[in-house]
C-alpha positions as CSV (number, residue, x, y, z in Angstrom):
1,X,-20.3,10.2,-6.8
2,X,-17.9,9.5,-10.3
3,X,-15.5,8.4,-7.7
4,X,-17.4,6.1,-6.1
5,X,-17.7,4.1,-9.1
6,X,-14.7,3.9,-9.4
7,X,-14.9,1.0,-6.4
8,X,-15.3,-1.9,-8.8
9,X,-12.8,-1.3,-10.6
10,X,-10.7,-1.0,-8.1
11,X,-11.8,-4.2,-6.5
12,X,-11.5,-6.5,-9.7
13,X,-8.0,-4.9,-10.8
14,X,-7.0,-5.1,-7.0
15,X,-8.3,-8.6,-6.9
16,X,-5.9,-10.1,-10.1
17,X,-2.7,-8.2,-7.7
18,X,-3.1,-10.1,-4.6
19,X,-4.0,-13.2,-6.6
20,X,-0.8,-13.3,-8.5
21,X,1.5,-11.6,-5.6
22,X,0.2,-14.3,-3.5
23,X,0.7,-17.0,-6.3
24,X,-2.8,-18.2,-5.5
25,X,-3.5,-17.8,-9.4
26,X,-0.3,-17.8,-11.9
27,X,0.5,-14.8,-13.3
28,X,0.5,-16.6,-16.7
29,X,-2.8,-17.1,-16.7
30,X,-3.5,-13.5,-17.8
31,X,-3.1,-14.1,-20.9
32,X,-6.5,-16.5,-20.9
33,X,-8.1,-14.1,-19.2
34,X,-7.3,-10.8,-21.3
35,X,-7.7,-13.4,-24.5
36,X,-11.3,-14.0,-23.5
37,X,-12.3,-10.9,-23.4
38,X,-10.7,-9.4,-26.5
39,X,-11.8,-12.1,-28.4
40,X,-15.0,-13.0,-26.9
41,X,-16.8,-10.8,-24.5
42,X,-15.8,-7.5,-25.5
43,X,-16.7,-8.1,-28.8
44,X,-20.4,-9.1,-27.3
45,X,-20.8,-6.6,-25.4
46,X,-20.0,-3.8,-28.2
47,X,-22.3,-5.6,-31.0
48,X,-25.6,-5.9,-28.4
49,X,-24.8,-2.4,-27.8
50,X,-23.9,-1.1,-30.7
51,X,-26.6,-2.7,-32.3
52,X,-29.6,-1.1,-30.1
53,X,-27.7,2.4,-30.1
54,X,-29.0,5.8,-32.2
55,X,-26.5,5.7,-34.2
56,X,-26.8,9.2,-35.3
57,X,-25.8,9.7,-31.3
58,X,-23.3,7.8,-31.2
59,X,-21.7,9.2,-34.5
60,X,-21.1,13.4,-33.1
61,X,-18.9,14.1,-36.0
62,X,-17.6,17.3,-34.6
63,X,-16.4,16.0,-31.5
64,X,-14.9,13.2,-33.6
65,X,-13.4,15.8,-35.7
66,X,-11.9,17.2,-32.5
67,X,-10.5,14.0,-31.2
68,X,-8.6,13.3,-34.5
69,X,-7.4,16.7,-34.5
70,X,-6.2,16.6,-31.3
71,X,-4.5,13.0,-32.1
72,X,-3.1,14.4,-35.2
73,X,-1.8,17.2,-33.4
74,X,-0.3,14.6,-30.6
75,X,1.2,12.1,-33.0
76,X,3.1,15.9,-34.9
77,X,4.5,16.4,-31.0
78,X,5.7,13.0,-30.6
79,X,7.9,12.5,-33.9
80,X,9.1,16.1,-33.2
81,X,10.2,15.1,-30.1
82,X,11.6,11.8,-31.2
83,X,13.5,13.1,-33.9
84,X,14.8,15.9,-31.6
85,X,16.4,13.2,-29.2
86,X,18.1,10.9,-32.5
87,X,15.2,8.7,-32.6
88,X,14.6,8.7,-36.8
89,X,14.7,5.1,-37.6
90,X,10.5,4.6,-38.9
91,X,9.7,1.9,-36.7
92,X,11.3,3.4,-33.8
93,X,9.4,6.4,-34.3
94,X,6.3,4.8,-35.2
95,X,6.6,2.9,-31.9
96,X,6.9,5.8,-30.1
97,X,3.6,7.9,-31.6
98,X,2.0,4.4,-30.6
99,X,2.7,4.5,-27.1
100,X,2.0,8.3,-27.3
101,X,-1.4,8.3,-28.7
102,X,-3.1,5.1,-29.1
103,X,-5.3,3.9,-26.1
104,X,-6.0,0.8,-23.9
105,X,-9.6,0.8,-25.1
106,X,-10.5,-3.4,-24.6
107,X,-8.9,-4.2,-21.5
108,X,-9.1,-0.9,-19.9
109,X,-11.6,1.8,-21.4
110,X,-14.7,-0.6,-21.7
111,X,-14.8,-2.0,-18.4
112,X,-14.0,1.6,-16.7
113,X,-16.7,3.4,-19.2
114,X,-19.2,0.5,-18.3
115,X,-18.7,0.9,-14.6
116,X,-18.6,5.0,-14.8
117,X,-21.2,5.9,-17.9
118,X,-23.3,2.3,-18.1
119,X,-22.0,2.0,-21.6
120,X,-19.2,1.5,-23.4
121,X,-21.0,2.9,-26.7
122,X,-18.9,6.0,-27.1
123,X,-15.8,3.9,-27.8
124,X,-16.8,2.6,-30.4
125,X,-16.4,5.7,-32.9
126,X,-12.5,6.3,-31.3
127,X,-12.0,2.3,-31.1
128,X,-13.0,2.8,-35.0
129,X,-10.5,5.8,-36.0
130,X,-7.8,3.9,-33.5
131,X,-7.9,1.0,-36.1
132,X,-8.6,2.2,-39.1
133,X,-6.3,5.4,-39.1
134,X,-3.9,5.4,-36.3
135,X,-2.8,2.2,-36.8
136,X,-2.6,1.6,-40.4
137,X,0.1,4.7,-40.1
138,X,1.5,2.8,-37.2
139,X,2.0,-0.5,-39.1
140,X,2.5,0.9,-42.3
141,X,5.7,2.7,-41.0
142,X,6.6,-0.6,-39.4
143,X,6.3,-2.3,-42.5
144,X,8.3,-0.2,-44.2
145,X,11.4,-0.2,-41.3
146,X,11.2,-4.0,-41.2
147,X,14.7,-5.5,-42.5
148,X,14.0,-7.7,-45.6
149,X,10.7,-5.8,-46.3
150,X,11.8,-4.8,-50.1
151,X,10.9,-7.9,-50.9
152,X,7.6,-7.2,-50.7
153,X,5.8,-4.1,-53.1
154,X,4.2,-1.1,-51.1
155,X,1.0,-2.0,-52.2
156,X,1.2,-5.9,-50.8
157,X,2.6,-4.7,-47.5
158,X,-0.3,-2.0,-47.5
159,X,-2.9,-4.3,-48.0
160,X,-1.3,-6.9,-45.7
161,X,-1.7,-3.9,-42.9
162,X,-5.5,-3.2,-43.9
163,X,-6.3,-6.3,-43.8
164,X,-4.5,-7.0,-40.2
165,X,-6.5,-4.0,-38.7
166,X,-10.0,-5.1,-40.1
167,X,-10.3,-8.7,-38.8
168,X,-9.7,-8.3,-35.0
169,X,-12.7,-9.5,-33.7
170,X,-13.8,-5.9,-31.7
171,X,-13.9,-4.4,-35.5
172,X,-15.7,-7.0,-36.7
173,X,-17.8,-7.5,-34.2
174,X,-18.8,-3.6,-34.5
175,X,-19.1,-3.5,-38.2
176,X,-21.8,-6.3,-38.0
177,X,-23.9,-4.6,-35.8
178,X,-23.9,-0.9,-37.6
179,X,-24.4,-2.7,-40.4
180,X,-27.7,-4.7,-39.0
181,X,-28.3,-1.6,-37.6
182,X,-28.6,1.0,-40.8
183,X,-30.1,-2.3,-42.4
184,X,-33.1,-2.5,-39.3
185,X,-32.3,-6.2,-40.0
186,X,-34.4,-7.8,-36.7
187,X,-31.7,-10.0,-34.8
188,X,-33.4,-12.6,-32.2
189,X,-33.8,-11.6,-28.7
190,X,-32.3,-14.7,-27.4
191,X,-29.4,-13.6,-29.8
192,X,-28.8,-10.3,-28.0
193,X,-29.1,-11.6,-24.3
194,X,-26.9,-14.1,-25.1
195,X,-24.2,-11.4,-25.9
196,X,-25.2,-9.2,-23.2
197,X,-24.9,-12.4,-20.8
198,X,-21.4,-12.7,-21.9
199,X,-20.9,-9.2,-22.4
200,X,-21.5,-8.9,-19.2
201,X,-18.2,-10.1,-17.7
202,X,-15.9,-8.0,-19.9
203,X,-15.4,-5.4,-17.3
204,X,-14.3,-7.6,-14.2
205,X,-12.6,-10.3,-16.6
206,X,-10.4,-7.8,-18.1
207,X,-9.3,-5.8,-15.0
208,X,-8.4,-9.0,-13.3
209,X,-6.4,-10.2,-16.4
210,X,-4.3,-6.5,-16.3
211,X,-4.0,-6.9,-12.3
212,X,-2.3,-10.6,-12.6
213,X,-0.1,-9.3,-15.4
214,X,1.1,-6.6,-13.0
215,X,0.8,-8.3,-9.8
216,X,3.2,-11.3,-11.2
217,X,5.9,-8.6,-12.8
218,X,7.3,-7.2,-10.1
219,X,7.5,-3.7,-11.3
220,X,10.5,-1.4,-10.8
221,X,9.9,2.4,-11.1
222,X,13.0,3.5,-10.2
223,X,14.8,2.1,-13.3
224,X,12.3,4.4,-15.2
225,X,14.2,6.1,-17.7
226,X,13.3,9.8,-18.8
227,X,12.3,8.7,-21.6
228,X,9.8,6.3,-20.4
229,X,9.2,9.4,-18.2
230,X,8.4,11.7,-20.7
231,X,6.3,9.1,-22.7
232,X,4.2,8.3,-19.8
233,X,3.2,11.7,-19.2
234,X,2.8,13.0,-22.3
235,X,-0.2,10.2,-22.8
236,X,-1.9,10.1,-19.4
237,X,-1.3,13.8,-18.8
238,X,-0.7,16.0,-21.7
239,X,-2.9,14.2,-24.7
240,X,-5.7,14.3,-22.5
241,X,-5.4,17.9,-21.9
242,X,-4.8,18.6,-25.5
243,X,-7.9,17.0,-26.0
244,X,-9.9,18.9,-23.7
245,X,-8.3,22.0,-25.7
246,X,-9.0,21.3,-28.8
247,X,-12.1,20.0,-28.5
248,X,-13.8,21.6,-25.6
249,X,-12.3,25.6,-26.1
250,X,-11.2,25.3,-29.9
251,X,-14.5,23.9,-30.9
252,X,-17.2,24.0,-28.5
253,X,-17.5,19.9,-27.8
254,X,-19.6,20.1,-24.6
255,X,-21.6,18.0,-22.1
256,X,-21.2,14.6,-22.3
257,X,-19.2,13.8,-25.5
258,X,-16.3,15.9,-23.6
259,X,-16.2,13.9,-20.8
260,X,-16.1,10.8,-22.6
261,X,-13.0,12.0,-25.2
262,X,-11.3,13.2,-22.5
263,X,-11.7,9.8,-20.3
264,X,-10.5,8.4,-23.5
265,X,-8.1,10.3,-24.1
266,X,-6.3,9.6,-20.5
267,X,-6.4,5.6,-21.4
268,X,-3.1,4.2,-21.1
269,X,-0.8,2.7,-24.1
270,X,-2.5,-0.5,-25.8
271,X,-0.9,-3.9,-24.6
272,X,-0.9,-4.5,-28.8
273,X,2.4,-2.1,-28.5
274,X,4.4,-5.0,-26.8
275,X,3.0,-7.1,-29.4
276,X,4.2,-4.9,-32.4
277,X,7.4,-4.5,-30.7
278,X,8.1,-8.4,-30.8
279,X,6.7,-8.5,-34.4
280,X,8.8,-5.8,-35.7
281,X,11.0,-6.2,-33.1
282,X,11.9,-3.0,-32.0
283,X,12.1,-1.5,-28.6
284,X,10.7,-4.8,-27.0
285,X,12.0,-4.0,-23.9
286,X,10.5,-0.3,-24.4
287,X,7.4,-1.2,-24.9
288,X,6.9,-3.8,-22.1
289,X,8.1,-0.7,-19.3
290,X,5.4,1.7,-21.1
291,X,2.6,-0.6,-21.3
292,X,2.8,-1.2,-17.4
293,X,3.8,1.7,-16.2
294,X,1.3,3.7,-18.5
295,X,-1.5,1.5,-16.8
296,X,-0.6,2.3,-13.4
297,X,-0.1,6.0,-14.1
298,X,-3.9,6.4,-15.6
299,X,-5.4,3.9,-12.8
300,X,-3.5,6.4,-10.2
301,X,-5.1,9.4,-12.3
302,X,-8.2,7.8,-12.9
303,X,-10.2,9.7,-10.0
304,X,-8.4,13.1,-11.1
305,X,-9.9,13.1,-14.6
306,X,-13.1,11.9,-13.6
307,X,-13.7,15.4,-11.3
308,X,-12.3,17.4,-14.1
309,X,-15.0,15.7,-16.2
310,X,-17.8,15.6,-13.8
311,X,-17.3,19.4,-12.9
């Protein structure tokens, strides 16, 4: 049955492929497309929801104090791993534990947690931790491996990072609502079906925006290096699994709240890594490969990790 769902995900990511292979619709226009719905819908579709959630639900601290444990754990393995190979300048490394254990959670997790679970609620809390923990380390260390970045004190570059992670529209859009939420501040009906109307098309907008980015690459696998090998697997196969570990056998996290960190777990790297990699620029090349490759490997993987959640 979980694999049946899967069908319209398939369809719409399937759908922005032949488009672009077929150069009915430019590959460029992905861009639009994935803009629209991190800037617009998704952000809809996670205040109307968020709003109209229990929130003392949606908040399981233990099984949010697994998750972060398990990503703390993950990020540990990755810089040990980096450093083993030579890798030890910070915003190499830092690129690295980004591609590791960040997740693809607006153009990938919502849509395929809409179509699987109805919601896309329980991404809010990891979508939170993402932004507000993972990558402040993330872009912290980047700020401080920029060249020229002495010229700017800790504390600016610190609050320059903060500041960075707090106004993307998805935070802000999910802030708002917890906070009319706690506040049992009444917001209009029309109000909330207007966001659930465009909220709506989140899941088939942003699949068809990752299928035209892939379908107009052209993507070679055999010039994969090991590296890209080992990076790729650690995130859609081992993170996952450590996951499931820590929270599921080291701490008890059953039923549902499981199946949704592992699910989230197994997301592929965030397309925002090829974007700090041109900022920074740092493995550019790097994190273009991962960012495709990643999303093909957890689309191909998808069905496997639903059954080990379902069973």
């Amino acid at each position: 049955m979980a694999l049946e769902k899967l069908v319209p995900v398939l369809l719409a990511f399937a759908g922005g492929v032949l488009l672009a292979r077929r150069k009915s619709v430019p590959a460029e226009a992905s861009k639009a497309f994935s803009d629209y719905a991190f800037l617009f819908a998704v952000p809809c579709y996670l205040f109307g929801n968020i709003y109209a959630s229990d929130l003392a639900l949606l908040f399981d601290w233990r099984a949010l104090g697994g998750y972060a444990t398990a990503a703390a754990l993950a990020v540990t393995v990755v810089v040990l791993a980096a450093v083993a190979h030579g890798v030890r300048e910070p915003r190499a490394v830092a690129l690295r534990v980004m591609a590791g254990v960040q997740v693809n959670t607006a153009y990938f997790a919502v849509p395929v947690f809409i179509t699987v679970f109805g919601t896309a609620a329980p991404i809010f809390p990891v979508l939170l931790f993402q932004v507000c923990v993972l990558s402040l380390v993330i872009i912290s260390l980047m700020e401080l491996g920029r060249p020229g970045s002495e010229a700017d004190g800790p504390g600016r570059r610190l609050s320059r990072a903060v500041g960075a992670s707090l106004a993307t529209p998805l935070v802000l859009a999910c802030n708002a609502a917890i906070l009319l939420n706690l506040l049992s501040v009444h917001v209009p009906a029309v109000v909330l079906d207007a966001a659930a109307f465009v909220g709506d098309s989140a899941s088939p907008v942003a699949l068809f925006a990752l299928g035209l980015h892939l379908g107009g690459l052209g993507l070679d696998l055999r010039g994969t290096t090991r590296e890209e090998w080992a990076l790729i697997g650690f995130k859609c196969l081992a993170f996952p699994l450590l996951t499931w570990f820590v929270c599921g056998v080291l701490l008890g996290v059953g039923g549902q709240w499981l199946a949704y960190l592992v699910l989230i777990a197994a997301m592929p790297t965030p397309q925002n890594l090829f974007v700090f990699a041109q900022r920074y620029d740092v493995g550019v090349d790097l994190s273009a490969s991962l960012v495709i490759k990643s999303s093909l490997a957890a689309l191909v993987l998808l069905p496997l990790w639903l059954h080990v959640v379902a069973a």
